[in-house]
Each structure stands twice: as C-alpha cells, then as structure tokens.
C-alpha positions in Angstrom: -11.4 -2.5 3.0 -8.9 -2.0 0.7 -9.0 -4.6 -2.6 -5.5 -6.5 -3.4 -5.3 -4.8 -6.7 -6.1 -1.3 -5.4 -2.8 -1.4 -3.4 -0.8 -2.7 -5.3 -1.6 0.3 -7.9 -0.6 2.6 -5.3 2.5 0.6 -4.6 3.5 1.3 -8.5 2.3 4.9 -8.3 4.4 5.1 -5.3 7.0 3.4 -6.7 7.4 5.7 -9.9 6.7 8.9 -7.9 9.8 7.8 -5.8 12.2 6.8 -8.8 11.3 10.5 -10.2 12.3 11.9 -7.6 8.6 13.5 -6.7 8.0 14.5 -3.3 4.1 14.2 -3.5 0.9 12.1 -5.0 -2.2 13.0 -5.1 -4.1 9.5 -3.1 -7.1 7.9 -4.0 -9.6 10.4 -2.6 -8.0 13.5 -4.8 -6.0 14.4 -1.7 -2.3 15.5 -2.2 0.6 13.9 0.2 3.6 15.2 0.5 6.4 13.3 1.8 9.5 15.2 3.5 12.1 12.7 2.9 12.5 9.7 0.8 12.5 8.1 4.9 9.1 8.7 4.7 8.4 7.3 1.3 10.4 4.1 1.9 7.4 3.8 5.2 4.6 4.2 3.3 6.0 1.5 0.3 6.6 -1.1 3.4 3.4 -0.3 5.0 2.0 -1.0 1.6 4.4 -4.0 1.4 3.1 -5.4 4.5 -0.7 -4.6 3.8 -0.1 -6.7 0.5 1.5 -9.7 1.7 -1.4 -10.2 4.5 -3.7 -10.0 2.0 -1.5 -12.5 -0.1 -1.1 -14.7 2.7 -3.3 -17.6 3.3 -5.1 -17.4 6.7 -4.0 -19.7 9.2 -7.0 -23.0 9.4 -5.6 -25.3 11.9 -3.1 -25.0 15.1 -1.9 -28.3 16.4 0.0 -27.9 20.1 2.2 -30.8 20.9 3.1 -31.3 24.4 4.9 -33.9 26.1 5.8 -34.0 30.3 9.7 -33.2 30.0 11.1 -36.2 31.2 
C-alpha cells in the first residue's frame, strides 16, 4: 500500500510536470508515462486527489440508525 507521503510527492511531481507543460514522468518503479492530453493528466491528479483524502480521512467507528413507525 501506498504511504500518505509517497502520494502526495507524486501529486507535486505531477503537479509541476503539468505546469511545465511536460507530457511524461518517469513513476516510482523507473517506468515512463506518457500522458496524451492534459484530460488525462487532470485524471491521474484527482485519482491521486481522491487516494489522498481517503487516506486523510478518519474511518467511520460508529453508525447509529434511528427509526421511528411513521405515524
């Protein structure tokens, strides 16, 4: 799994390759991504979005259901 601050260095990798105008990053693993539009580069920044804020998020501990006949 993925560590809180690992993505959010590839969110500001991502970030900067995007604001230069770079079409491609080389990931992680040594790997290199191109990205055909900045479409695609706006997904994988939300993805990464996304994956941060779960991991931000605190889990949830306790559901309470309330329920009453209608009347």
């Amino acid at each position: 799994m993925t560590s809180l601050e690992e993505l959010e260095k590839q969110r500001e990798a991502l970030l900067e390759d995007r604001y230069s105008g770079t079409k491609s990053m080389q990931d992680r693993n040594g790997r290199t991504i191109e990205f055909k539009s900045d479409r695609d580069m706006s997904a994988a920044l939300a993805d990464l979005e996304h994956r941060i804020a779960a991991l931000k998020s605190k889990p949830i501990r306790r559901i309470r259901i309330i329920s009453n006949k209608g009347a």
